[in-house]
C-alpha positions as CSV (number, residue, x, y, z in Angstrom):
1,X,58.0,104.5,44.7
2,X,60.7,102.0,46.2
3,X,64.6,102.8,45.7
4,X,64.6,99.1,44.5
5,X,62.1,96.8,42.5
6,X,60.2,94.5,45.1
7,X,61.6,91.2,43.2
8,X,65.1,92.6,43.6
9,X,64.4,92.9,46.9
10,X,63.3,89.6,47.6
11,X,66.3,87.9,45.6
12,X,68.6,89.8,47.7
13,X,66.8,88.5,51.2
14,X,66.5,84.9,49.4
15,X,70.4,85.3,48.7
16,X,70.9,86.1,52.3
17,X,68.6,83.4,53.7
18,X,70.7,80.6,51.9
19,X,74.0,82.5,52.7
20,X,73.0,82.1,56.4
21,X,71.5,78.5,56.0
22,X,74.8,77.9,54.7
23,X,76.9,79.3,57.3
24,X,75.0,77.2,59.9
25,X,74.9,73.5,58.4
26,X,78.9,74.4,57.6
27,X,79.6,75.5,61.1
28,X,77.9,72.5,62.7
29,X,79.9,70.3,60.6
30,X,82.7,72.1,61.8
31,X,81.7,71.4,65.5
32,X,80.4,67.7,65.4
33,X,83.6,66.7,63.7
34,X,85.2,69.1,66.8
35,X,82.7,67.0,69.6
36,X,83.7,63.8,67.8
37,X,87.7,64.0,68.7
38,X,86.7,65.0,72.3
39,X,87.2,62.1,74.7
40,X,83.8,62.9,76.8
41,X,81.7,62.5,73.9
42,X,80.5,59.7,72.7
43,X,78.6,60.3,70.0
44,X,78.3,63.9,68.0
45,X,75.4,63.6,65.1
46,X,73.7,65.9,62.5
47,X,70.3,65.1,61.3
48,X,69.3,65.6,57.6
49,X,66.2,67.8,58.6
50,X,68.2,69.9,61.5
51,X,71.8,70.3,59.5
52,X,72.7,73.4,62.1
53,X,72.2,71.3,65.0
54,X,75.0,68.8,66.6
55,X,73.4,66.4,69.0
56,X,75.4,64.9,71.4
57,X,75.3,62.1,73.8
58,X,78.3,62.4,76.3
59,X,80.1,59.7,78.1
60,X,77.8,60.1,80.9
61,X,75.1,59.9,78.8
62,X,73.4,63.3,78.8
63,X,72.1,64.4,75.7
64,X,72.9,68.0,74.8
65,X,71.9,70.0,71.5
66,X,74.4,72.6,70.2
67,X,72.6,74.9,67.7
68,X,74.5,77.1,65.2
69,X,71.9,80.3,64.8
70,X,72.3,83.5,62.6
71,X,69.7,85.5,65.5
72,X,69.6,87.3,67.9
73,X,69.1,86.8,71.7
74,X,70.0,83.5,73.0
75,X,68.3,81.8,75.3
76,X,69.3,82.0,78.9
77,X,70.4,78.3,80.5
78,X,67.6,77.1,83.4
79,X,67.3,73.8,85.1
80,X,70.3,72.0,86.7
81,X,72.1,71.8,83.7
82,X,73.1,75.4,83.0
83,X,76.3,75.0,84.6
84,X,77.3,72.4,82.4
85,X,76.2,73.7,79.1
86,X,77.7,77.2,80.2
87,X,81.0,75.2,81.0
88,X,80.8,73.2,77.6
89,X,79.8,76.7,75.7
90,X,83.4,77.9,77.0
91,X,85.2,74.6,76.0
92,X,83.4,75.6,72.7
93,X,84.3,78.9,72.8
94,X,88.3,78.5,73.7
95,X,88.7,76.0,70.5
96,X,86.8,78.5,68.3
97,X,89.0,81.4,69.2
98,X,92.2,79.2,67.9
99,X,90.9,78.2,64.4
100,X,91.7,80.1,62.1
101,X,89.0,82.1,60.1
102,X,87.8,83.5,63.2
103,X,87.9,87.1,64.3
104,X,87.0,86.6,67.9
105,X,84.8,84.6,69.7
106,X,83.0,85.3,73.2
107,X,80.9,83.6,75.8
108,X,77.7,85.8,76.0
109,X,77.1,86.5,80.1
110,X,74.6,84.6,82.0
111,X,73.6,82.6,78.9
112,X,75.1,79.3,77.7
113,X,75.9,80.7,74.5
114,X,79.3,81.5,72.5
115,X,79.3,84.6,70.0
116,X,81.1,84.2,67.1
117,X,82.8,86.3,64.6
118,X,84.5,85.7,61.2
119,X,87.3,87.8,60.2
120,X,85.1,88.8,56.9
121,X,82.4,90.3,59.6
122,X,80.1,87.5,59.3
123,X,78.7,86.5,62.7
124,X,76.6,83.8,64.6
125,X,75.6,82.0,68.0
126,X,76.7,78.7,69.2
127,X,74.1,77.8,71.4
128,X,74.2,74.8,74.1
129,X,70.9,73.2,75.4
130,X,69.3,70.3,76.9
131,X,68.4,67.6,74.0
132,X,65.1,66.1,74.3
């Protein structure tokens, strides 16, 4: 016999799901309204059905996609572009580390991702990638 009832169970990983859904729509808010006061971005939007993802369309005109994600394992950058999304993951990653609310924030190695920690323990990926 389970420690818990199943339905307990599956309130408390329902709970969690929306916690984390949450923490990803708010984050991205956070970060498009970031990308919108940067002078090399001209347009920063979030989509009704994607509300953790920031899509951004720089001055030069690449498209980029910065994903707010509650897994694990980012995706290592490929193509030509990993420089630049590994260079705008640490622009990310600098401003994140001065707001406050945040315990620490790190650029993950050879990825083009940013690691993110609250100071109540919560924690997520910022993760930059080509738009399509």
């Amino acid at each position: 016999m389970p420690l818990f009832p199943q339905d307990e169970i599956d309130a408390a990983c329902h709970r969690e799901a929306e916690r984390d859904a949450s923490l990803r729509a708010t984050t991205a808010g956070e970060l498009r309204s970031w990308f919108a006061s940067q002078d090399d971005v001209a347009e920063a939007d979030i989509q009704p059905a994607t509300p953790d993802t920031v899509a951004l369309r720089l001055a030069d005109g690449v498209l980029i996609t910065v994903t707010v994600s509650t897994d694990d394992g980012p995706p290592a950058p490929c193509g030509a572009e990993a420089a630049a999304h590994q260079a705008l993951a640490g622009r990310i990653r600098g401003w994140l580390a001065g707001e406050s609310g945040i315990g620490q924030a790190w650029s993950i190695p050879s990825t083009s991702a940013v690691g993110v920690e609250l100071v109540d323990g919560t924690a997520f990926t910022v993760i930059v990638s080509s738009r399509m």
